[in-house]
Structures are given as C-alpha cells and as structure tokens.
C-alpha positions as CSV (number, residue, x, y, z in Angstrom):
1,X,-3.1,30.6,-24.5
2,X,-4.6,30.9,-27.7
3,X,-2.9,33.3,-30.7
4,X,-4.4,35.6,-33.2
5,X,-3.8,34.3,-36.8
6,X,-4.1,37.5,-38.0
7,X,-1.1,39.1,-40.3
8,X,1.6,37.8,-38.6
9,X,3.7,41.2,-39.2
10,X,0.9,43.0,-36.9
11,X,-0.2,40.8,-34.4
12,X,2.5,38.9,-33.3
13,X,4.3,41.7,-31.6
14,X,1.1,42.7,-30.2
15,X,-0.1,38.9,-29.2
16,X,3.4,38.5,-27.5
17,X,2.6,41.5,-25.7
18,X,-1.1,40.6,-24.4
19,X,0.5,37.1,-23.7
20,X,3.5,38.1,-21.3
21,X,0.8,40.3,-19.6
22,X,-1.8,38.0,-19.5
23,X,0.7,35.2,-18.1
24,X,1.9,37.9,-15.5
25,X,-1.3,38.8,-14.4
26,X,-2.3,35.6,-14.1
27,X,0.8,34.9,-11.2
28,X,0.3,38.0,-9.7
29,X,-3.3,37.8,-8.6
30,X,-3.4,34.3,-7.6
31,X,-7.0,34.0,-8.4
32,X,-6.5,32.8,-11.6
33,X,-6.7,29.7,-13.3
34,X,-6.9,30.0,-17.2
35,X,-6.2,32.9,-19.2
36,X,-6.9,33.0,-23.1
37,X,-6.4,35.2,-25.8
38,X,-9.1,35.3,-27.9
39,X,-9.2,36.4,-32.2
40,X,-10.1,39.8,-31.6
41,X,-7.4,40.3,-29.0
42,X,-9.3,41.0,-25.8
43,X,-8.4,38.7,-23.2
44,X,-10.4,36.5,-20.4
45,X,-9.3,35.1,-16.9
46,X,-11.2,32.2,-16.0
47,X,-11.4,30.5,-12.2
48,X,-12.5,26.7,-11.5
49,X,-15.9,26.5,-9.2
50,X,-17.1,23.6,-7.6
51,X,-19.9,25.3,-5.8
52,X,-21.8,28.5,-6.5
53,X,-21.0,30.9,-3.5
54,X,-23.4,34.3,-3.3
55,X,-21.3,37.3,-4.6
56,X,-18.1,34.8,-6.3
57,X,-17.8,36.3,-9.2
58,X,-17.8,39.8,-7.9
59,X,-15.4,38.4,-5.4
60,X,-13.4,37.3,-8.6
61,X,-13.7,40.2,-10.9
62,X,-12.7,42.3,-7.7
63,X,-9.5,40.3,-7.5
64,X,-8.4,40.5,-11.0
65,X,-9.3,44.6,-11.4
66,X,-7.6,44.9,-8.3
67,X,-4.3,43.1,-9.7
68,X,-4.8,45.3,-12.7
69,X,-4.7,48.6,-10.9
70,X,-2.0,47.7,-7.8
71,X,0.5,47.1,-11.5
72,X,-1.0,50.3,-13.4
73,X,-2.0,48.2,-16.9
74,X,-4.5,50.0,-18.5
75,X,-8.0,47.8,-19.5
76,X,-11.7,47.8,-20.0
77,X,-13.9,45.4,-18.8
78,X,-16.0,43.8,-21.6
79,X,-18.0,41.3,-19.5
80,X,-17.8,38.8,-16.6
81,X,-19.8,36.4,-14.8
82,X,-20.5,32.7,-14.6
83,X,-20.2,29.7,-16.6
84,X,-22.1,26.7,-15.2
85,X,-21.8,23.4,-16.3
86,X,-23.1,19.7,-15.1
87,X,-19.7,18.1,-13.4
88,X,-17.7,16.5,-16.1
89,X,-14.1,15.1,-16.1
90,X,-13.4,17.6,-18.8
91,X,-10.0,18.1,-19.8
92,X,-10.1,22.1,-20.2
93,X,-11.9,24.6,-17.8
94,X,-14.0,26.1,-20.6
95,X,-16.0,22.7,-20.0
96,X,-16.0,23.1,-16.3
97,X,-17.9,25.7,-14.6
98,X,-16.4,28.7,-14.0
99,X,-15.8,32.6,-13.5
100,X,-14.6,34.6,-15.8
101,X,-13.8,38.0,-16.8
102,X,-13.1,39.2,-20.0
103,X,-11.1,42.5,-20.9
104,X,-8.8,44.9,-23.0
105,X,-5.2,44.8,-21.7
106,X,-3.1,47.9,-22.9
C-alpha cells in the first residue's frame, strides 16, 4: 500500500492505522484484491475482472460495505465503479481492469 508523505509526526500514526485496517479488511471480505492508501488518506479496494458481468460492481461494493458493517468500522463511500482496460500482461491491477471502491475508514 501506498503511504502519505505528509508530516511524518501526524500521519504516520494515522497511515499505520488506515493500513492495519485496510490490510484486515482486505482478509476479511475475501473479495478483495488490492487495497491502496492514497495522499489524501481515503482508501480504495480494487478486484481483478476478466469479463464484465451485469450488476459486478454492485455485487462488489455490496461485499466490501458489507465487511465494513458485520466489523462496526466507520466509513463513507466516496466513489466506486469500473476500470476497464484492453488485456495487458501488466504488472499492477491499476493497469488491469477492475472494480473498485473508494472510501473513508475511521
């Protein structure tokens, strides 16, 4: 996951925070392939696709909120949706296509 390079006094406890809960969500819902943390601290799950599949990334944004609320962790959804790229060998997911949601995690 990526860090904040903010102050390091205030962010790093912070970023450490949002990263252990990030991380845990991530094994707990099992729909989740890549989680980052971007510079203004909100956070986004990302999962793989292969194929476009009618209602997948409410499917996916349903698993994650779900996750959220069956472990009580406060958040607001910022966006979500889909990422569609050409098929490429790429070595991230952000150059794969993808769904993603992106949040606040208190």
């Amino acid at each position: 996951m990526r860090a904040n390079r903010g102050n390091a006094e205030k962010s790093l406890p912070v970023n450490r925070e949002i990263h252990h809960l990030a991380e845990f969500i991530t094994q707990s819902c099992g729909e989740i392939d890549e989680a980052s943390i971007d510079s203004d601290g909100s956070v986004t799950f990302r999962r793989e696709i292969f194929y476009r599949h009618a209602q997948g990334v409410e499917r996916f944004r349903h698993a994650v909120l779900k996750t959220l609320m069956a472990h009580e962790v406060l958040h607001a959804e910022i966006s979500s949706g889909e990422a569609w790229q050409p098929f490429t060998d790429a070595p991230n997911l952000t150059g794969r296509s993808y769904w993603f949601i992106k949040l606040w995690l208190a």
